[in-house]
C-alpha positions as CSV (number, residue, x, y, z in Angstrom):
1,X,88.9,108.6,105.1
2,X,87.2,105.3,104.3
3,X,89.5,102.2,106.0
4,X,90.0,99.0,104.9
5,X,88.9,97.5,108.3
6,X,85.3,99.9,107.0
7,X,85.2,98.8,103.9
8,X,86.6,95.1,103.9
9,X,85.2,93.0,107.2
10,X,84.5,89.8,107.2
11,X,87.0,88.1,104.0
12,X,88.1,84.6,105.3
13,X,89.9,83.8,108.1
14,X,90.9,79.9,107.1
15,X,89.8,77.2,104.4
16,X,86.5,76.5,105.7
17,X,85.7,79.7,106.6
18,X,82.5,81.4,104.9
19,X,83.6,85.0,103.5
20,X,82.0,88.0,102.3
21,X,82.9,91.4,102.0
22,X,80.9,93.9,103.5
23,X,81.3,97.7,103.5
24,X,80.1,98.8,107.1
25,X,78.5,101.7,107.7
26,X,77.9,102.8,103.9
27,X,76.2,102.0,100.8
28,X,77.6,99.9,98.4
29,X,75.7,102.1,95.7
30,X,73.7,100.5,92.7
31,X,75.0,97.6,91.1
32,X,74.2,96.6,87.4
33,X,71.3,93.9,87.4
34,X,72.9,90.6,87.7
35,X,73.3,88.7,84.6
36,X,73.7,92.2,82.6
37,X,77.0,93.7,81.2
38,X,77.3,96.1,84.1
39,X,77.9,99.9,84.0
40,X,81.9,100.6,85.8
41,X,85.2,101.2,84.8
42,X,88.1,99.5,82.8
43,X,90.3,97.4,84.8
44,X,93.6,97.0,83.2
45,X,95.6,93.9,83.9
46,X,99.4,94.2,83.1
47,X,101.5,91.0,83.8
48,X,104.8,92.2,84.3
49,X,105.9,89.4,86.5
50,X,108.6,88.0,84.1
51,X,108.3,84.9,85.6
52,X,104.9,84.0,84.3
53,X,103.6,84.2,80.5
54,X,100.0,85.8,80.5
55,X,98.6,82.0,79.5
56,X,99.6,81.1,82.7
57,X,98.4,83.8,84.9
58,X,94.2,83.8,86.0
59,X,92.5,86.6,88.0
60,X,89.2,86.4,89.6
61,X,87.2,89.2,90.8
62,X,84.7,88.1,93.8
63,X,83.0,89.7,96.6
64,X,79.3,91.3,97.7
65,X,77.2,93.8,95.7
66,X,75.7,95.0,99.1
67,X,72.7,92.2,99.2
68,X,75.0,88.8,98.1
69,X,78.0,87.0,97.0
70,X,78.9,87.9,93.6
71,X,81.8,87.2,90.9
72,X,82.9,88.9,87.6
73,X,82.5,86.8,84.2
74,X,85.1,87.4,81.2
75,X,82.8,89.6,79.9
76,X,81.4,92.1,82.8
77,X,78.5,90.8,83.8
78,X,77.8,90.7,88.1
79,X,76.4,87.1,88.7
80,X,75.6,85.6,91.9
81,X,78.0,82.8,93.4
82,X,75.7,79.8,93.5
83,X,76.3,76.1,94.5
84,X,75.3,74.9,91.2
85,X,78.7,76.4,89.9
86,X,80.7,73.9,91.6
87,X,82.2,71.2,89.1
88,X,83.0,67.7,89.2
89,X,85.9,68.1,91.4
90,X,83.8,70.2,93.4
91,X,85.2,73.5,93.2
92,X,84.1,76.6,90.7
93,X,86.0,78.0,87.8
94,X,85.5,81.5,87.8
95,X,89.0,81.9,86.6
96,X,89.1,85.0,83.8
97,X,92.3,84.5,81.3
98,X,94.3,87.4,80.2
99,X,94.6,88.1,76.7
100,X,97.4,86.5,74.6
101,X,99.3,89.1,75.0
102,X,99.9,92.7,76.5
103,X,97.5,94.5,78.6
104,X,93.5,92.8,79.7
105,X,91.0,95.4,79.7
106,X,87.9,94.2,81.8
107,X,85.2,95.4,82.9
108,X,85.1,96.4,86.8
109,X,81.4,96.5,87.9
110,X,80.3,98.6,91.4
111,X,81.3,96.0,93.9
112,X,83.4,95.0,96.8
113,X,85.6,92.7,96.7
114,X,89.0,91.1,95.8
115,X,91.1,90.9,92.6
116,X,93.1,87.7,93.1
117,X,95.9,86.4,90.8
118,X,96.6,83.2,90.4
119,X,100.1,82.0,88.5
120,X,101.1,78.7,86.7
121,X,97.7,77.3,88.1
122,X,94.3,78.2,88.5
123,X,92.4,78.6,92.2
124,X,90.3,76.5,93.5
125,X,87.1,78.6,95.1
126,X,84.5,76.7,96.6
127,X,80.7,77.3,96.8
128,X,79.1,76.4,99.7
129,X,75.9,77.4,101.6
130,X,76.3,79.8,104.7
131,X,74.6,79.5,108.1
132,X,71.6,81.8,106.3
133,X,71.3,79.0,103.7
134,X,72.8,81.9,101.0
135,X,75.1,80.9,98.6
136,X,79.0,81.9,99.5
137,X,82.4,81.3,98.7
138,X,85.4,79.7,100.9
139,X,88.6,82.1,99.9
140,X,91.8,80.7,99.2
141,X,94.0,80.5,102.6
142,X,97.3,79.9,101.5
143,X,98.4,80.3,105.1
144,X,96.9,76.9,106.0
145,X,98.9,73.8,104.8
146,X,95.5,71.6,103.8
147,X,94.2,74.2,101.8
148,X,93.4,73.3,97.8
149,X,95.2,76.3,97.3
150,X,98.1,76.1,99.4
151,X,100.2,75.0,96.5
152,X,99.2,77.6,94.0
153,X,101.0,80.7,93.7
154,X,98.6,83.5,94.8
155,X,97.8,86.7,95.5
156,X,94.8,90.0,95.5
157,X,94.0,93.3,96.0
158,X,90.9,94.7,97.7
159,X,88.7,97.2,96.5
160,X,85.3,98.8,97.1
161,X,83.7,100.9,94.2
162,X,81.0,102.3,94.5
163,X,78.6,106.0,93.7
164,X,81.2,107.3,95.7
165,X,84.4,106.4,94.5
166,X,86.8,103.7,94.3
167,X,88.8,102.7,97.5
168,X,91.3,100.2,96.7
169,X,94.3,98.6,98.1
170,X,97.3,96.0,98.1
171,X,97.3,93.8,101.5
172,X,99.7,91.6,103.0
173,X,97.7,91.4,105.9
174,X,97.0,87.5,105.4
175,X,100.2,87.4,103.7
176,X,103.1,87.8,100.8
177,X,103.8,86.1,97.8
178,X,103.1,88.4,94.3
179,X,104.3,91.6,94.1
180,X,101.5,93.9,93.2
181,X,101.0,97.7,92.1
182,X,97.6,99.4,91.7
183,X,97.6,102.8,89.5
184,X,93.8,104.5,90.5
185,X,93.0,107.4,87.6
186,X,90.6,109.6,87.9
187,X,91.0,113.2,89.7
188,X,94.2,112.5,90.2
189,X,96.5,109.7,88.8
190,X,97.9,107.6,92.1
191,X,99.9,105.1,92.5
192,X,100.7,102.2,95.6
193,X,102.1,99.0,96.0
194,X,105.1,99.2,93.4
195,X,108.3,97.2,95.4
196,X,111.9,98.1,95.1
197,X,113.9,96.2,92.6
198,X,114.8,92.9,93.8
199,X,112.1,93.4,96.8
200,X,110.7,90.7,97.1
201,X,113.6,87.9,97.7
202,X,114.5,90.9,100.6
203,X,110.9,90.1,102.1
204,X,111.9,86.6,102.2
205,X,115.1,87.2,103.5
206,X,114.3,89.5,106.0
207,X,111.6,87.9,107.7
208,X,113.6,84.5,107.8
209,X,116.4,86.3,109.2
210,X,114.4,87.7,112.2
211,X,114.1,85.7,115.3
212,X,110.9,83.6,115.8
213,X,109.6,84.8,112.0
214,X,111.7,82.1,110.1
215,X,108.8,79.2,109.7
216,X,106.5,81.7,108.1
217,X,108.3,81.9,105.2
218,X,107.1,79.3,103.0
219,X,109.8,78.1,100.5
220,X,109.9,81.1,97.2
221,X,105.9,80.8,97.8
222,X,104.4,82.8,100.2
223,X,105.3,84.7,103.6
224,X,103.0,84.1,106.2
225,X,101.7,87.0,108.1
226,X,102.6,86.1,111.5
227,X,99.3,86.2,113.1
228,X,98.0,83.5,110.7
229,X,101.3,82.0,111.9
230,X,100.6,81.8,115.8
231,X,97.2,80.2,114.8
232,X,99.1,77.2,113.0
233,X,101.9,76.9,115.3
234,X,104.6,79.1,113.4
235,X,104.8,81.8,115.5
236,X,105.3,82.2,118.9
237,X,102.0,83.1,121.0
238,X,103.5,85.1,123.9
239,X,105.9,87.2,121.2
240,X,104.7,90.5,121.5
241,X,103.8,89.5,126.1
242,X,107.2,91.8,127.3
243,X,106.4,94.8,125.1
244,X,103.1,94.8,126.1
245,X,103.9,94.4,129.9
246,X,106.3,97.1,129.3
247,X,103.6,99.4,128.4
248,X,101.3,98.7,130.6
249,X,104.2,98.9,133.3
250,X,104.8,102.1,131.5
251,X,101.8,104.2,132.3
252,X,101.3,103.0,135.3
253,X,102.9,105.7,136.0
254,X,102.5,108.4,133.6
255,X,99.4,109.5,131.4
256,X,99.1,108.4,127.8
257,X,97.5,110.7,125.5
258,X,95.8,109.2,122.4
259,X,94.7,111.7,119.5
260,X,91.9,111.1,117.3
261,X,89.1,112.3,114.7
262,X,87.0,112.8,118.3
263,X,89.3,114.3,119.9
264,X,92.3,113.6,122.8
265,X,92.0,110.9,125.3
266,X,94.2,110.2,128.2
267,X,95.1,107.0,129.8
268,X,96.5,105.4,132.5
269,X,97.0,102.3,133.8
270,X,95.1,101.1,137.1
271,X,94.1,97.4,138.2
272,X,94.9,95.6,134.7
273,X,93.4,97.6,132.5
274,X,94.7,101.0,130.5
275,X,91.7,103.4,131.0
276,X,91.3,106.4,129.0
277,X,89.3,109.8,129.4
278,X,88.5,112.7,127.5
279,X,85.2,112.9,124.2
280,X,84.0,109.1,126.0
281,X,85.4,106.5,128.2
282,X,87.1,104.1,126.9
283,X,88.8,101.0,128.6
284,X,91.2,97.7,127.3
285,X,92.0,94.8,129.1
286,X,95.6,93.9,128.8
287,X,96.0,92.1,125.0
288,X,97.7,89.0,124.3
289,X,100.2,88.4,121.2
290,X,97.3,87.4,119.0
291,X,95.3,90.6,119.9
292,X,98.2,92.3,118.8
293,X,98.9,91.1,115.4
294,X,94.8,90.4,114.3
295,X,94.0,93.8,116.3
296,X,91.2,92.1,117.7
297,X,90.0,90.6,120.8
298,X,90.8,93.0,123.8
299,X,91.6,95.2,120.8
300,X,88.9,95.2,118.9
301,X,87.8,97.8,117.0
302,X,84.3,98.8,116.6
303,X,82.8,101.6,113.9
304,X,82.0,104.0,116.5
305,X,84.2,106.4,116.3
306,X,85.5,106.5,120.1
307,X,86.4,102.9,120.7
308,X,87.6,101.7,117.2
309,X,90.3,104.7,116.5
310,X,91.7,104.3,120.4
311,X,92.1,100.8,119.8
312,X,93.3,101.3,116.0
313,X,96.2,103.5,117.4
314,X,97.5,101.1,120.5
315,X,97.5,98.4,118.1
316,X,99.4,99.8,115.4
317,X,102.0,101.5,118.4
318,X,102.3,98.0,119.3
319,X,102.8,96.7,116.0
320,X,105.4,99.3,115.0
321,X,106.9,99.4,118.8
322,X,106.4,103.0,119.5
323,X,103.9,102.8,122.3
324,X,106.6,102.9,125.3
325,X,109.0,105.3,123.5
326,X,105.9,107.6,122.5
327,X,103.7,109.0,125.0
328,X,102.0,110.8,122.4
329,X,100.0,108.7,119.9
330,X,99.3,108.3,116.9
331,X,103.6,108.2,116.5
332,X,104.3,109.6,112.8
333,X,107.7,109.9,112.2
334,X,107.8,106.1,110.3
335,X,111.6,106.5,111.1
336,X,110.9,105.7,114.6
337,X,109.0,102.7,113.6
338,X,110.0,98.9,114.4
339,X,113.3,100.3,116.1
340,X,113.1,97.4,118.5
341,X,114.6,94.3,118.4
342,X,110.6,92.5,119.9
343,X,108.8,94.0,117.1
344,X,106.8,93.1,113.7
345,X,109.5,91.9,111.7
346,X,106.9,91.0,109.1
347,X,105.5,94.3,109.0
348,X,109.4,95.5,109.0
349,X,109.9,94.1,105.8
350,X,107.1,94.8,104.2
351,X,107.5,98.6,104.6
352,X,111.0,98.7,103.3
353,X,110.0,96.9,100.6
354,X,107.7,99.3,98.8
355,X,108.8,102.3,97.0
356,X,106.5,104.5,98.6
357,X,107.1,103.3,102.4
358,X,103.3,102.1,102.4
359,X,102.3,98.7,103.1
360,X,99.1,96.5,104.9
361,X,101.6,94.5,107.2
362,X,98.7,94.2,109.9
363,X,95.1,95.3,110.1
364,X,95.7,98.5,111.8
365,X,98.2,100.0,109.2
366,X,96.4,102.7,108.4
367,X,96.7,104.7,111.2
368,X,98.6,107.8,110.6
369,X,98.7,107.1,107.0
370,X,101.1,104.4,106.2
371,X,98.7,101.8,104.4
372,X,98.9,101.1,100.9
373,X,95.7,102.3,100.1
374,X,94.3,105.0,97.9
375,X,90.9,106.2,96.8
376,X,89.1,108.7,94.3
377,X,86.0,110.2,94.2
378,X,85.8,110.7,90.5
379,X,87.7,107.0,89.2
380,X,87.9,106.9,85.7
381,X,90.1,104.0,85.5
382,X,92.2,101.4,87.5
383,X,95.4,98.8,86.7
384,X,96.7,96.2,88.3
385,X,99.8,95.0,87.3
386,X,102.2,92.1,88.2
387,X,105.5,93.7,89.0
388,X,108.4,91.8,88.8
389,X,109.3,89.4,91.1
């Protein structure tokens, strides 16, 4: 299966940040020439928010046609992002109204990127110029207070389409604030996303009920992931440091086996570090808090199909708090998942929120399945559509 953390490196990490989306490892396929109505599929827009009127809801549809940064007109066509789009106030306006009312039928060219929604006021997407003097766009943060866009009620979905399919999904990896269902036809009719009636004020309400989670809820706007949170001093940066002691404690003294595509490795603990053997050697220092909830740094995980999937699977067991209790990883029973009191509350929520169980509370939620992601070789058609809040 194609991840998200294959398909989607690289979107922004804060205000200033440079993003584009890149699909490692594969293809992107053969866009339509720029400027051109390009060849793809309908993308069906349904706003059933009942909060918001369509005339006050705006999507945008960015990302990278494998060579550049690109956007989505009203009317289909790829363009390149370019400085020159900036306005007066300095910002673009690559906003795309929905119709008056009812369903909006666009036109999705082959791409990768994000579908964000923006409701009651439009985004503000800058143009800059990145270190390669290309033209490329800061995302919307909403997790960082100076942000243009930190007032504005937002939200996306990520997809990649391409000669090979279409691989899309709903995230909460950044955050929470719009309630969002994708429906992908096309061999099959699938759908992911979709909350539980009255879902999302749970969110809310769950993660400010959980200890140390309360500041990342941001009034009825947004919940903050709480990695984002830790980086603005919301979150506390030892959280996860006794559950990860714990396991390395743990198997100290007892092996840790660790199944994936390549094959099972087994671990132990010696002199810091949890060592694995088995297809390849494979080491990790001890990760901090923030290692835990980006899945990066001393758990970084690299496309090479021995590294990346060991570290993919000790993040999420950390994540979910299965790694002590489950000598045996990937865990796949999700009704073992987030038993302990020191877990991801965010992520917590997030799953019982959905009506399918799936959800993209942290980077490494795909493992065993449990990502709100879906994909079709043969897409014939895809809607997005604003639940209701």
């Amino acid at each position: 299966m194609i991840t998200r953390r294959t398909l989607l490196g690289g979107l922004a990490a804060g205000a200033a940040t440079v993003s584009g989306i890149a699909v490692a490892g594969r293809a992107i396929g053969a866009p339509a020439p720029l400027g051109e109505a390009a060849a793809g599929m309908p993308l069906h827009i349904v706003n059933n928010s009942g909060n918001y009127a369509n005339s006050a809801v705006w999507i945008y549809i960015v990302g990278n046609d494998g060579t550049q940064q690109v956007r989505v007109t009203p009317e289909g066509e790829l363009k390149p992002v370019a400085v020159s789009d900036n306005g007066a106030d300095g910002f673009t306006d690559y906003a795309i109204p929905l119709a008056a009312s009812g369903p909006t039928t666009l036109q999705l060219p082959q791409m990768s990127g994000r579908i964000y929604t923006a409701l009651g006021s439009k985004l503000k997407f800058k143009a800059v110029e990145d270190g390669n003097g290309k033209a490329a766009l800061a995302y919307p943060a909403g997790w960082v207070s100076s942000d243009p866009n930190y007032d504005v009620l937002h939200d996306c979905a990520e997809f990649t389409y391409n000669a090979g399919g279409m691989y899309c999904n709903t995230t909460m990896v950044d955050m929470f604030s719009v309630p969002l269902a994708i429906k992908l036809t096309g061999a099959k009719d699938q759908t992911t996303g979709t909350l539980k009636d009255g879902a999302r004020a749970k969110v809310f309400a769950d993660v400010k009920a959980a200890e140390g989670f309360d500041k990342l809820v941001i009034g009825d706007k947004r919940v903050i992931a709480p990695g984002h949170g830790l980086d603005s001093g919301l979150f506390g940066k030892d959280y996860f440091a006794p559950a990860i002691d714990d396991a390395w404690s743990a198997y100290a003294g007892k092996d840790l086996k660790v199944t994936t595509n390549a094959g099972t490795f087994t671990g132990r603990v010696s002199a810091g570090k949890l060592s694995f053997t088995g297809p390849a050697t494979v080491a990790f220092d001890k990760p901090s808090t923030r290692d835990v909830l980006f899945c990066d740094g001393a758990l970084a995980a690299p496309n090479d199909g021995t590294t990346g999937p060991v570290a993919a699977i000790l993040g999420a067991a950390l994540n979910r708090s299965t790694l002590v209790s489950a000598a045996a990883q990937p865990a796949t029973d999700p009704a073992a998942f987030y038993q302990e009191q020191l877990t991801n509350h965010y992520a917590k929520a997030m799953h019982a929120a959905t009506a399918d169980g799936k959800a993209y509370g942290f980077a490494f939620d795909d493992v065993a399945g449990f990502a709100s992601y879906i994909e079709d070789g043969a897409p014939k058609e895809i809607t997005l559509t604003l639940t209701p809040f």
